[in-house]
PyMOL Python script that loads the backbone (N, CA, C, O; Angstrom):
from pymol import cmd

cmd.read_pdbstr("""\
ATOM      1  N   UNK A   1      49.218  89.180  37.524  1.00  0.00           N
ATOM      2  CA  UNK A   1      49.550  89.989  36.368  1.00  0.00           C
ATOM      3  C   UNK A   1      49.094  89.255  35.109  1.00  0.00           C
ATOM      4  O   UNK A   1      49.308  88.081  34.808  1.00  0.00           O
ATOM      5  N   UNK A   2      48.507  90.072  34.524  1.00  0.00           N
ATOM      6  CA  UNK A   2      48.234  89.900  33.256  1.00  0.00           C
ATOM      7  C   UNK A   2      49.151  90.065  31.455  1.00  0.00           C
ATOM      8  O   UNK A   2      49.506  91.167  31.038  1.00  0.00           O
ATOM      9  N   UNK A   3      49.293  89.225  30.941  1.00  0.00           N
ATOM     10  CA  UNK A   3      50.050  89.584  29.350  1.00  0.00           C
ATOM     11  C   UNK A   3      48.923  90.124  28.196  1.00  0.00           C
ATOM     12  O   UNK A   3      48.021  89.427  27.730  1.00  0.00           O
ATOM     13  N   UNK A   4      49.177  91.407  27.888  1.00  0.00           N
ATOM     14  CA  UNK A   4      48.531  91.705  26.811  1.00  0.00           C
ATOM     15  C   UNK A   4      49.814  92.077  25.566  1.00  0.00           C
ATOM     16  O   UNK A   4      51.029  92.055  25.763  1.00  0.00           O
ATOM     17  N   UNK A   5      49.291  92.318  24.626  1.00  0.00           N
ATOM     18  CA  UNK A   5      50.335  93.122  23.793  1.00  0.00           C
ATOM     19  C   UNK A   5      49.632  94.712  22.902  1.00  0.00           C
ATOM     20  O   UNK A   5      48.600  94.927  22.265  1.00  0.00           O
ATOM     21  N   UNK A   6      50.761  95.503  23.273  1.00  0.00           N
ATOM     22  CA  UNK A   6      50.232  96.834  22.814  1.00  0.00           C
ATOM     23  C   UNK A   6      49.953  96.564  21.468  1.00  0.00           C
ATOM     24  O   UNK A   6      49.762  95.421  21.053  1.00  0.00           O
ATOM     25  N   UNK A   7      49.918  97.694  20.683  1.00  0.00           N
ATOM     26  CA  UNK A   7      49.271  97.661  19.288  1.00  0.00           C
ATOM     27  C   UNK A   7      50.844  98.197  18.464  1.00  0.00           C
ATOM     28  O   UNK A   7      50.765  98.572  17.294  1.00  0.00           O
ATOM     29  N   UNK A   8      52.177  98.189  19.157  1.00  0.00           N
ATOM     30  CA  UNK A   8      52.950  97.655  18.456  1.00  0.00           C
ATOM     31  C   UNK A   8      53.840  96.265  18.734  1.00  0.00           C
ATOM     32  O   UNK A   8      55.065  96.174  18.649  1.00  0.00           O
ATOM     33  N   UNK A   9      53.163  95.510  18.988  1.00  0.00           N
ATOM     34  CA  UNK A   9      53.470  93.920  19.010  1.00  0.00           C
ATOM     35  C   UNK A   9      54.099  94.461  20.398  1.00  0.00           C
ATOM     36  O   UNK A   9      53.712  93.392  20.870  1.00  0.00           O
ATOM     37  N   UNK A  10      54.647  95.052  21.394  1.00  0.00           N
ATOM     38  CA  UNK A  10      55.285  94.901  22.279  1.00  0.00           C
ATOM     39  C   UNK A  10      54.060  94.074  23.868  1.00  0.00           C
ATOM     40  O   UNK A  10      52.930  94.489  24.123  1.00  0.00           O
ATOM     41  N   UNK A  11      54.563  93.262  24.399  1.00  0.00           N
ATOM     42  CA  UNK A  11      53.987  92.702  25.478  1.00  0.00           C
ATOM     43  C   UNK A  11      54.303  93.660  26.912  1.00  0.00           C
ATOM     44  O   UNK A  11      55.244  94.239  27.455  1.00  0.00           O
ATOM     45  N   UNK A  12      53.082  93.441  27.078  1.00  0.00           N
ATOM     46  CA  UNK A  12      53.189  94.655  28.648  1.00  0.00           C
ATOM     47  C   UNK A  12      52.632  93.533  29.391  1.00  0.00           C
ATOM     48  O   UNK A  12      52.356  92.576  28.666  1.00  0.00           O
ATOM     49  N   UNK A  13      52.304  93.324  31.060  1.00  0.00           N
ATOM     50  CA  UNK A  13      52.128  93.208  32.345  1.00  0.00           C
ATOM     51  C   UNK A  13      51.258  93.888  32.883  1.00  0.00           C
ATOM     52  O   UNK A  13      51.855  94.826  33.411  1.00  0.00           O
ATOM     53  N   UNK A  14      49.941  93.995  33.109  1.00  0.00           N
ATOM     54  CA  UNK A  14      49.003  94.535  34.152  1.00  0.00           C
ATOM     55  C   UNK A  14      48.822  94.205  34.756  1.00  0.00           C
ATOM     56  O   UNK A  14      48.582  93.002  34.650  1.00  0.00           O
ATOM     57  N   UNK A  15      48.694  94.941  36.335  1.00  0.00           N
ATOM     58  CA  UNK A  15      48.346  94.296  37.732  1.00  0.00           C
ATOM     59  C   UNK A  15      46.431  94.300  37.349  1.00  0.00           C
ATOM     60  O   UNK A  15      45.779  95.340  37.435  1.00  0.00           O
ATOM     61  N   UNK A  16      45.930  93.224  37.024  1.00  0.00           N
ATOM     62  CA  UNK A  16      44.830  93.095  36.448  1.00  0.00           C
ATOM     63  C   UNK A  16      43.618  93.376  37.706  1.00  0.00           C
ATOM     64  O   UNK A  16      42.422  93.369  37.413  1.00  0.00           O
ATOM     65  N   UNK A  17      44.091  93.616  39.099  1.00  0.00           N
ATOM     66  CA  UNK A  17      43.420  93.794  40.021  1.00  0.00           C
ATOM     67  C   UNK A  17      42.980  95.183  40.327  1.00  0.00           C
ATOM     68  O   UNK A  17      42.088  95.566  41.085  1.00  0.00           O
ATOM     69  N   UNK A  18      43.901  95.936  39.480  1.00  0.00           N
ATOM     70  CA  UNK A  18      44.403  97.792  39.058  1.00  0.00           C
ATOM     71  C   UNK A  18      43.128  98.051  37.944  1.00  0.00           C
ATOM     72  O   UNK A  18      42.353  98.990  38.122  1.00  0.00           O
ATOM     73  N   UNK A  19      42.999  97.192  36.862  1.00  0.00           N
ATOM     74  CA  UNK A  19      41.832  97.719  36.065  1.00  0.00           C
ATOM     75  C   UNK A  19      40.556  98.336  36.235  1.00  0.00           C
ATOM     76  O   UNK A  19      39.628  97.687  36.717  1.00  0.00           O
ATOM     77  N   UNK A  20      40.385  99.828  35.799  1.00  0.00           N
ATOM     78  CA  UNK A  20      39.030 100.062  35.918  1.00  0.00           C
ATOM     79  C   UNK A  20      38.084 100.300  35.238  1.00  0.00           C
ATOM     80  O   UNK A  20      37.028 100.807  35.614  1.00  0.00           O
ATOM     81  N   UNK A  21      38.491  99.813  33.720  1.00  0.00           N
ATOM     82  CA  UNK A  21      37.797  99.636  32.577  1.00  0.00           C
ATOM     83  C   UNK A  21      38.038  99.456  31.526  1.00  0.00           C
ATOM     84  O   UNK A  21      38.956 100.203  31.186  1.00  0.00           O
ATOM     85  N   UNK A  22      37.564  98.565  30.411  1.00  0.00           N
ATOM     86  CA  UNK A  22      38.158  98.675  28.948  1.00  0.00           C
ATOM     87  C   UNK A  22      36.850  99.028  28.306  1.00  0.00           C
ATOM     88  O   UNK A  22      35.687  98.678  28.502  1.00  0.00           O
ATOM     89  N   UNK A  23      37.517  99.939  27.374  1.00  0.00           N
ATOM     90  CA  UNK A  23      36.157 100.480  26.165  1.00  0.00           C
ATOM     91  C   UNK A  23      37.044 100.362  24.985  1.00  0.00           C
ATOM     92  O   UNK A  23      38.124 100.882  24.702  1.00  0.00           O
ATOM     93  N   UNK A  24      36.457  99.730  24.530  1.00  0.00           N
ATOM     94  CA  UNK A  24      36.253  99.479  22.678  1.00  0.00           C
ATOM     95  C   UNK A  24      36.282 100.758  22.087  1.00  0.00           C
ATOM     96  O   UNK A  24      35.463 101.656  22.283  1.00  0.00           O
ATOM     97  N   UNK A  25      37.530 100.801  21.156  1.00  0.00           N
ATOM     98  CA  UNK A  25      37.347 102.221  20.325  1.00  0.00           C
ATOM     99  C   UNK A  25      38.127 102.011  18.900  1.00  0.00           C
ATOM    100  O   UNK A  25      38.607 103.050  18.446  1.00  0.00           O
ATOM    101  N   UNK A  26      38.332 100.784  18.101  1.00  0.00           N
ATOM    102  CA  UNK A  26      37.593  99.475  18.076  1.00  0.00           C
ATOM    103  C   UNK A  26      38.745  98.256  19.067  1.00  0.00           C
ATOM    104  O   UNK A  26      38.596  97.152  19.592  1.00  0.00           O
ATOM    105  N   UNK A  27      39.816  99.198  18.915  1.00  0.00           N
ATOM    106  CA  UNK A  27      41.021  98.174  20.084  1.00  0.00           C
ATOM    107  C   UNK A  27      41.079  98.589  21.131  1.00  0.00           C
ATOM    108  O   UNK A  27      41.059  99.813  21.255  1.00  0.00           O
ATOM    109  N   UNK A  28      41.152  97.945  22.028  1.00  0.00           N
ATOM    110  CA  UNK A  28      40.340  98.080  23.667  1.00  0.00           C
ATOM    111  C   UNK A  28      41.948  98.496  24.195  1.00  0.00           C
ATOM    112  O   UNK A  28      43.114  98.114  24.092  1.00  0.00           O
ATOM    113  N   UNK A  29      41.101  99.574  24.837  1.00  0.00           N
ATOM    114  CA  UNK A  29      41.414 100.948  25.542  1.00  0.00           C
ATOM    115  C   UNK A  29      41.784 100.273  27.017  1.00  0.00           C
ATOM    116  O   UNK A  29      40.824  99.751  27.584  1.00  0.00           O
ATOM    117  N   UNK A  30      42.652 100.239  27.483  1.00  0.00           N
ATOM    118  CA  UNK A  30      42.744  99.329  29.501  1.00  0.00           C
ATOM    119  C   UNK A  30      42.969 100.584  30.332  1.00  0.00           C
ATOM    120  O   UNK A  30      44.038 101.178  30.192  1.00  0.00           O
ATOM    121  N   UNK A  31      42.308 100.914  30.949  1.00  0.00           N
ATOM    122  CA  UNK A  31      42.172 102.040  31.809  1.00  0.00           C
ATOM    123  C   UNK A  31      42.253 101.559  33.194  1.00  0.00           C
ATOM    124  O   UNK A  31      41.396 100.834  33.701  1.00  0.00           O
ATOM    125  N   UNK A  32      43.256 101.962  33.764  1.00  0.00           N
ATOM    126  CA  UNK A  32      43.958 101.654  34.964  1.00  0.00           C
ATOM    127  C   UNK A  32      43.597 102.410  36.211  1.00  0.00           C
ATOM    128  O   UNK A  32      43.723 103.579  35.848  1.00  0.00           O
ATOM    129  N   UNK A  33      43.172 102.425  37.640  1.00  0.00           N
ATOM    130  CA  UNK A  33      42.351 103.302  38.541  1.00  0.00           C
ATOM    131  C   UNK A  33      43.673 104.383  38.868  1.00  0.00           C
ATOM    132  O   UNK A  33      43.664 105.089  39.876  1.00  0.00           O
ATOM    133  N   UNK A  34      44.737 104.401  37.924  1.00  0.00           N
ATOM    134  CA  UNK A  34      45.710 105.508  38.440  1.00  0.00           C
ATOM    135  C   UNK A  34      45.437 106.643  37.565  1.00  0.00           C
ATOM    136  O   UNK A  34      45.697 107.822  37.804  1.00  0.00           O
ATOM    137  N   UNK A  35      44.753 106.039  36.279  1.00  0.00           N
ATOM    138  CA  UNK A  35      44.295 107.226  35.447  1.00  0.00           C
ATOM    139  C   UNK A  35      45.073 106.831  34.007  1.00  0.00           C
ATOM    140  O   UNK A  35      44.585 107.056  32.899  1.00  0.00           O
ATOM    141  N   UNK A  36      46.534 106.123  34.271  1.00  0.00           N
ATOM    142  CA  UNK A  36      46.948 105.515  33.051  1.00  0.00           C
ATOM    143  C   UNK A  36      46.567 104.868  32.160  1.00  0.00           C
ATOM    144  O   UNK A  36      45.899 103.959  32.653  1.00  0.00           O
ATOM    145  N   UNK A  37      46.606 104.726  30.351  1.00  0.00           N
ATOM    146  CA  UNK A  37      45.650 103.688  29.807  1.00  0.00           C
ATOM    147  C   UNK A  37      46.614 103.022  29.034  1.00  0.00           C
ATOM    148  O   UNK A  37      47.823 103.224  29.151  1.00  0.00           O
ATOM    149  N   UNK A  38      46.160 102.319  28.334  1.00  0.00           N
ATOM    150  CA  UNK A  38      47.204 101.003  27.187  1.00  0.00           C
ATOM    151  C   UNK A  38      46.496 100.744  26.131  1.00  0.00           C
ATOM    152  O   UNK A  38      45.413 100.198  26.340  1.00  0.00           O
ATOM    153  N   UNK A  39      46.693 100.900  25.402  1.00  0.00           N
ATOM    154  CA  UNK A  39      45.765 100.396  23.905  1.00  0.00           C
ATOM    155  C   UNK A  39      46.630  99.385  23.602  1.00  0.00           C
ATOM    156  O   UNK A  39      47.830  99.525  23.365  1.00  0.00           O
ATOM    157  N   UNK A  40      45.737  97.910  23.613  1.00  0.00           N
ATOM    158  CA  UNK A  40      46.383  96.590  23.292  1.00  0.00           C
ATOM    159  C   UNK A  40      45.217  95.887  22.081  1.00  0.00           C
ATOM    160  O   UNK A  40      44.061  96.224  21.826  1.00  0.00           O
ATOM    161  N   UNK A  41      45.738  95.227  21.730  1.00  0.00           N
ATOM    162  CA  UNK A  41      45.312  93.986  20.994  1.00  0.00           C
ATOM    163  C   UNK A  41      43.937  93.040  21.007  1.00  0.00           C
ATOM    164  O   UNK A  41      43.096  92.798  20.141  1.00  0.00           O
ATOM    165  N   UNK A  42      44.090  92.656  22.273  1.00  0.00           N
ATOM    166  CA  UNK A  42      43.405  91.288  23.094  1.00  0.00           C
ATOM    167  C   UNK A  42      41.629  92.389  23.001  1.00  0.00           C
ATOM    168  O   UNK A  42      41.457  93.591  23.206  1.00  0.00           O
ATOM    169  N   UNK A  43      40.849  91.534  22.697  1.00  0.00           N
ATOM    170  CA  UNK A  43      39.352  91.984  22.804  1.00  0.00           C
ATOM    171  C   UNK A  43      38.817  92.080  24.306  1.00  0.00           C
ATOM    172  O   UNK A  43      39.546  91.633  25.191  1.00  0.00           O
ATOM    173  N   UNK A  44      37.705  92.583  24.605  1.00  0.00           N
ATOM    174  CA  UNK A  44      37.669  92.827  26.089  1.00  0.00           C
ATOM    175  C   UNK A  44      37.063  91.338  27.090  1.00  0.00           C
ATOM    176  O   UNK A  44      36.898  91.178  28.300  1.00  0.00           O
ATOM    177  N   UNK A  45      36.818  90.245  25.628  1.00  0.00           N
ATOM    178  CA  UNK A  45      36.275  88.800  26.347  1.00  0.00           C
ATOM    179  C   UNK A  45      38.303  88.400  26.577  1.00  0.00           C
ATOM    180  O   UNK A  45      38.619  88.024  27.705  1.00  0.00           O
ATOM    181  N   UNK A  46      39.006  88.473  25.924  1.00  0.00           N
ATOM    182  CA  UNK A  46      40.054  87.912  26.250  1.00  0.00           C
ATOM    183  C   UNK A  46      40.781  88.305  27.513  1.00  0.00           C
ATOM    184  O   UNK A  46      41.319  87.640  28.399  1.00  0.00           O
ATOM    185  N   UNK A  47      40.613  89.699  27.294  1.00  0.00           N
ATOM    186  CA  UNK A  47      40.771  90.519  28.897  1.00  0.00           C
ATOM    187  C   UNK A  47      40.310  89.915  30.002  1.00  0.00           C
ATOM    188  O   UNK A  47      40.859  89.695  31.081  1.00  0.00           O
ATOM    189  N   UNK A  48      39.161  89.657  29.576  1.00  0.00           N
ATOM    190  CA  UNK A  48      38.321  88.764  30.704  1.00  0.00           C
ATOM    191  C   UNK A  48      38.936  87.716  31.242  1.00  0.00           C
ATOM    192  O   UNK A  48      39.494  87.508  32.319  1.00  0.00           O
ATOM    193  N   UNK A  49      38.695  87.009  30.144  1.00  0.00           N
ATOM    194  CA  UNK A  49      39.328  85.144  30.143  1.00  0.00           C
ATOM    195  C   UNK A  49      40.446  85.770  30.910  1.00  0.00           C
ATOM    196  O   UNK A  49      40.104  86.075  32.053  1.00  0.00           O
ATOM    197  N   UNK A  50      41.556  86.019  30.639  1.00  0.00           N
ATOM    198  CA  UNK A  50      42.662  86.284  31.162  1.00  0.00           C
ATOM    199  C   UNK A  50      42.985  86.771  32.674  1.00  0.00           C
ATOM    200  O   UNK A  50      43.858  86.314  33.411  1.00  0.00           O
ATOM    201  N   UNK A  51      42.134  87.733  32.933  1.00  0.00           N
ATOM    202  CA  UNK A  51      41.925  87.639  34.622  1.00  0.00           C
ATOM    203  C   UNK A  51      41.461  86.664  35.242  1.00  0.00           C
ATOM    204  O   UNK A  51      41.970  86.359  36.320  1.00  0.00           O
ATOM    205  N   UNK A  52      40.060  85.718  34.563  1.00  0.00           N
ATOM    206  CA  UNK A  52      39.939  85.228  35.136  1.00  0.00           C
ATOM    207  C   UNK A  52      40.592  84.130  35.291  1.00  0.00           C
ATOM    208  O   UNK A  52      40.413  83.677  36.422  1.00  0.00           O
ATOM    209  N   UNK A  53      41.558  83.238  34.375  1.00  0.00           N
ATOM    210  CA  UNK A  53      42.410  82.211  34.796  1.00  0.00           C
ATOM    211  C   UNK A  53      43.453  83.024  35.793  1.00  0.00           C
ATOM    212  O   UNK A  53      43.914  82.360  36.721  1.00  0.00           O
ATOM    213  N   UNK A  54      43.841  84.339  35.684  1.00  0.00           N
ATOM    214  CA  UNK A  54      45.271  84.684  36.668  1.00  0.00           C
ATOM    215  C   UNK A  54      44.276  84.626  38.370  1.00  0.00           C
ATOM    216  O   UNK A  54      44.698  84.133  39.416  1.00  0.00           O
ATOM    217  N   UNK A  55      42.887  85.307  38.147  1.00  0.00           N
ATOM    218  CA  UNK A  55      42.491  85.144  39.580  1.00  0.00           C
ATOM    219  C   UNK A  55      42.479  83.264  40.134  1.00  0.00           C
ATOM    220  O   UNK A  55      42.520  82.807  41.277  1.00  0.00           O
ATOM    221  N   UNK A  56      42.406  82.525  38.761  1.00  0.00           N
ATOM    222  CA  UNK A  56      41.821  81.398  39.415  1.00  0.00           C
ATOM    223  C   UNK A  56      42.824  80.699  39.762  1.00  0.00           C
ATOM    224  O   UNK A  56      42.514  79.700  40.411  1.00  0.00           O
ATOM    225  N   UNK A  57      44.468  80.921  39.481  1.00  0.00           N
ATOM    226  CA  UNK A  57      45.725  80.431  39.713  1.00  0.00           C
ATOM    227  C   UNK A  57      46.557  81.153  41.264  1.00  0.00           C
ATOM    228  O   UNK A  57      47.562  80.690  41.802  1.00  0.00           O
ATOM    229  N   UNK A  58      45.727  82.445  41.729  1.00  0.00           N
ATOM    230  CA  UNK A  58      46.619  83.113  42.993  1.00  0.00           C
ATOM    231  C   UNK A  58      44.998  82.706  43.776  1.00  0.00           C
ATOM    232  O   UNK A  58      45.085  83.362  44.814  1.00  0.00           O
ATOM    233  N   UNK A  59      43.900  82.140  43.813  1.00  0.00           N
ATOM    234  CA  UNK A  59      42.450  82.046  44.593  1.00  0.00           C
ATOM    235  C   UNK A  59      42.515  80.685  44.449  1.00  0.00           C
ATOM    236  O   UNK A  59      41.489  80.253  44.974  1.00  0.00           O
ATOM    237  N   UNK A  60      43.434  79.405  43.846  1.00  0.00           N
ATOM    238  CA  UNK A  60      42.970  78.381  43.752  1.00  0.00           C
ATOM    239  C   UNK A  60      41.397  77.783  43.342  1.00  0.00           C
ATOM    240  O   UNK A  60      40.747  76.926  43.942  1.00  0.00           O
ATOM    241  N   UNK A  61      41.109  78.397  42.354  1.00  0.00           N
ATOM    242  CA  UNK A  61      39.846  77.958  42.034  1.00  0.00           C
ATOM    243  C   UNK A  61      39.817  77.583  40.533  1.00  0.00           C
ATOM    244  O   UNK A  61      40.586  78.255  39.846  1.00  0.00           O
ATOM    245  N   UNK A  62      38.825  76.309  39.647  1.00  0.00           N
ATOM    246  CA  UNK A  62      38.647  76.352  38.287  1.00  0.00           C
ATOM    247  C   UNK A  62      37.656  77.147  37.898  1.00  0.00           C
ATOM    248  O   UNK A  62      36.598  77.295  38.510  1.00  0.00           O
ATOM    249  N   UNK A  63      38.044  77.810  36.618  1.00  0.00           N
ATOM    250  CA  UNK A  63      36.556  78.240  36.039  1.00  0.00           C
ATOM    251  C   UNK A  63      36.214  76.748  34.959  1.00  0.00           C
ATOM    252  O   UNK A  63      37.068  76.144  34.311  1.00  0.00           O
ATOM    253  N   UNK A  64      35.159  76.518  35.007  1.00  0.00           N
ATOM    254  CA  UNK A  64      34.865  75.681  33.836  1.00  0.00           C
ATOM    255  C   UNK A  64      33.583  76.131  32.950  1.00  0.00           C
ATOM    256  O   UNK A  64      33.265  75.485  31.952  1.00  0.00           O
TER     257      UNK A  64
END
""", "prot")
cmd.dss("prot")
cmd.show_as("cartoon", "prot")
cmd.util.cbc("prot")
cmd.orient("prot")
C-alpha cells in the first residue's frame, strides 16, 4: 500500500498493485482497474518512486 494525500490534505492508502493509470489534469488523476479514481497531490514521478520503494520492501529488492 501506498500513502498519497487527496487534494484536501486528507491521506488515503492504495493497493498500488490495483493501479491502472495516472493522467495529469494538472493534479494526477489515480485510476484504479475497478474503475474508481482519486485526485491526489503527489506528481506521477512520486507515484512512481513510491511503488517502487513499497514493491522493493514486500520483493526484497534495492532500487538504487
Amino acid at each position: 500500500m501506498i500513502v498519497l494525500t487527496k487534494l484536501n490534505d486528507q491521506q488515503v492508502l492504495l493497493n498500488s498493485s490495483q493501479i491502472e493509470a495516472v493522467e495529469l489534469i494538472p493534479e494526477s488523476k489515480v485510476v484504479m482497474m475497478n474503475g474508481k479514481f482519486y485526485l491526489v497531490k503527489e506528481s506521477a514521478e512520486e507515484i512512481i518512486e513510491k511503488t517502487i520503494e513499497y514493491n522493493g520492501k514486500i520483493h526484497c529488492y534495492h532500487a538504487e
